[in-house]
Residue frames relative to the residue before (quaternion, step in Angstrom):
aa qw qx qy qz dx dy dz
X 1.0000 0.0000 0.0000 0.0000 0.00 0.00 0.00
X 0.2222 -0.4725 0.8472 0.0977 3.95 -0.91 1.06
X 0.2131 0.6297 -0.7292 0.1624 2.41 -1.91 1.88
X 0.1284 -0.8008 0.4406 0.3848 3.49 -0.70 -0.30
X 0.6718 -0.4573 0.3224 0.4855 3.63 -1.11 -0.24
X 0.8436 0.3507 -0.1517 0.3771 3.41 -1.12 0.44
X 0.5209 0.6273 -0.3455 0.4645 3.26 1.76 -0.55
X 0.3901 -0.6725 0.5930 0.2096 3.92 -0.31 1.45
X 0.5728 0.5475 -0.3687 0.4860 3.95 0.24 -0.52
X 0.7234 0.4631 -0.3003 0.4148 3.40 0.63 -1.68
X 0.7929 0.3336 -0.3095 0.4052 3.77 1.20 -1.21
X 0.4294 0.7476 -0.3728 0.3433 3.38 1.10 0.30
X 0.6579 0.3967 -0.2428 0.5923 3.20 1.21 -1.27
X 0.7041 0.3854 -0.3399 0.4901 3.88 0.51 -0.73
X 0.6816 0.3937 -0.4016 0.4681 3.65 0.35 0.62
X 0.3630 0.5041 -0.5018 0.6019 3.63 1.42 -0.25
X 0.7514 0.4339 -0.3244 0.3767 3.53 -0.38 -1.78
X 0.4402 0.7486 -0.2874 0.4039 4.04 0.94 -0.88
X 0.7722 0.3091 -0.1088 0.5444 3.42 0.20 -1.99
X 0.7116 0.4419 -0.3394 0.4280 3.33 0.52 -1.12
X 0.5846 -0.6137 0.3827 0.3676 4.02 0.61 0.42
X 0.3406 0.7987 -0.4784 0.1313 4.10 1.54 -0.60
X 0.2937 -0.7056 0.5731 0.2956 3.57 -0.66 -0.03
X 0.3434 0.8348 -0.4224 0.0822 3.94 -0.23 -0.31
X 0.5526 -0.6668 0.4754 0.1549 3.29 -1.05 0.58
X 0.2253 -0.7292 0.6022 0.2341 4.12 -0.61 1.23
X 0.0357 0.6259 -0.7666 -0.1391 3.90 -1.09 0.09
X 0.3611 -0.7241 0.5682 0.1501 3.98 -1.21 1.39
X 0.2911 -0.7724 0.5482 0.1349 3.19 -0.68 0.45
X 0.6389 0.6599 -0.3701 0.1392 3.15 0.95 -0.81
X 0.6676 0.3570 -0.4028 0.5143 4.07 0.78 0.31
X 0.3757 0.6694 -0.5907 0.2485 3.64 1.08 0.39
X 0.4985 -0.7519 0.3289 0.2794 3.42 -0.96 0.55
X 0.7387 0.1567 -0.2010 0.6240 2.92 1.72 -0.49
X 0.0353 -0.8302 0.5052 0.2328 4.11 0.63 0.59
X 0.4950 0.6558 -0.3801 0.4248 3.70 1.24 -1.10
X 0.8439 0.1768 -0.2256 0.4535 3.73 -0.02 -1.01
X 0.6020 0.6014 -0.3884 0.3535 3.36 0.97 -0.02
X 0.6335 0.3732 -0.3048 0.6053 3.58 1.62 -0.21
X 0.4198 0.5143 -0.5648 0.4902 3.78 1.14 -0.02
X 0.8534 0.2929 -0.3190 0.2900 3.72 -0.17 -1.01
X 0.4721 0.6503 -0.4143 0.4272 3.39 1.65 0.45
X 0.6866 -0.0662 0.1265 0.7129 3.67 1.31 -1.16
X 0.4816 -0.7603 0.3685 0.2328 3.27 -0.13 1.67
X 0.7200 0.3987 -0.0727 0.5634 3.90 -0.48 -0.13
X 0.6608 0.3197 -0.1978 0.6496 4.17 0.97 0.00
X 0.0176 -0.6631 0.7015 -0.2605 3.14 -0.09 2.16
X 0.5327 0.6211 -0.4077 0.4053 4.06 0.53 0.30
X 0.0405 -0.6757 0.7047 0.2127 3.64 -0.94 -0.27
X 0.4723 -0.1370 -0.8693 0.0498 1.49 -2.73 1.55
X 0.0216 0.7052 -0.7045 -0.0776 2.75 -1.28 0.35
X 0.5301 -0.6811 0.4976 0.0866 3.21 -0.85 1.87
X 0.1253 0.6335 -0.7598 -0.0753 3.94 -1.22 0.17
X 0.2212 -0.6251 0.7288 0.1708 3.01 -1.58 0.60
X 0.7515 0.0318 0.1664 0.6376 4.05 0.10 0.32
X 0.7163 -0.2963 0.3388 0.5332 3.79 -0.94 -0.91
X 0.5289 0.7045 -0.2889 0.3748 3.45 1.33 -0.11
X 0.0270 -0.8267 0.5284 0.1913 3.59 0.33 0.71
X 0.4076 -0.6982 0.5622 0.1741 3.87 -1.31 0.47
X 0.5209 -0.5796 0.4688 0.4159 3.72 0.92 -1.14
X 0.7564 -0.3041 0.4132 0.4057 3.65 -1.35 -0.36
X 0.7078 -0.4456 0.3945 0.3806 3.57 -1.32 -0.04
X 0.5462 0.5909 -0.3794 0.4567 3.14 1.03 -0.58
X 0.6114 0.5524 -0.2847 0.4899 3.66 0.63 -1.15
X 0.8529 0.4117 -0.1187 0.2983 3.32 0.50 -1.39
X 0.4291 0.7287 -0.1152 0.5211 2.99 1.69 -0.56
X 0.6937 0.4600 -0.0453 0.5524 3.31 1.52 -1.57
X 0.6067 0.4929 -0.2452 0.5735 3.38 1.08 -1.02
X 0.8102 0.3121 -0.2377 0.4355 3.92 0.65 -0.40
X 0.5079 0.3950 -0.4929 0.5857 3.65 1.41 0.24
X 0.5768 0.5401 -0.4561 0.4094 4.03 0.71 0.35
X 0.1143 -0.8744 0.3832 0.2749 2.83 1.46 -0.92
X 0.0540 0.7771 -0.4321 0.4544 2.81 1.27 2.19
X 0.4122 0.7128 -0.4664 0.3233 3.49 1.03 -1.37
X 0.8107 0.3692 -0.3377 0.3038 3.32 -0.58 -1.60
X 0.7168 0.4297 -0.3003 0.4597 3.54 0.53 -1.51
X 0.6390 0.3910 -0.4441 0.4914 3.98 0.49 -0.09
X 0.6633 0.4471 -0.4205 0.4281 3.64 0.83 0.23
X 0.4568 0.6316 -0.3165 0.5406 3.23 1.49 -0.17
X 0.1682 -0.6719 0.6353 0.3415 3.78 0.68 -1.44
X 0.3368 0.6410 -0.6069 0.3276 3.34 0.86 1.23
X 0.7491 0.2073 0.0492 0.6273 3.64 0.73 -0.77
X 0.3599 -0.7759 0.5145 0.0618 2.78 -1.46 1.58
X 0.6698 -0.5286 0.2626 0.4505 3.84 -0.45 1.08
């Protein structure tokens, strides 16, 4: 997950991931010089942080993810059973 500090979104999604038992790695953006276009060229159109990866497979923002677990999709898209 590309995140930065302080970013309520950012601890939102890492505490979803948290309860839900996910393992995952944080990378901070926050002294990147450009974080905005650097997550555009990760998932075109997603200039925000968190940004979620599932593998090389990006997912989107908490919002996305958030969504993908009140479907109760989450797990199987962590699996690469299901596509986001």
């Amino acid at each position: 997950m590309y995140r930065t500090r302080g970013c309520p979104y950012c601890v939102a999604a890492e505490q979803l991931l948290r309860a839900r038992g996910v393992p995952f790695d944080q990378v901070y953006l926050d002294d990147h010089p450009d974080r905005r276009g650097f997550t555009s060229s990760i998932l075109p159109g997603h200039d925000t942080v968190p940004l979620v990866l599932v593998g090389d497979r990006a997912l989107g923002g908490y919002d996305e993810l958030r969504a993908l677990d009140r479907e109760g999709r989450l797990e199987a898209v962590l699996r690469g059973e299901d596509e986001p």
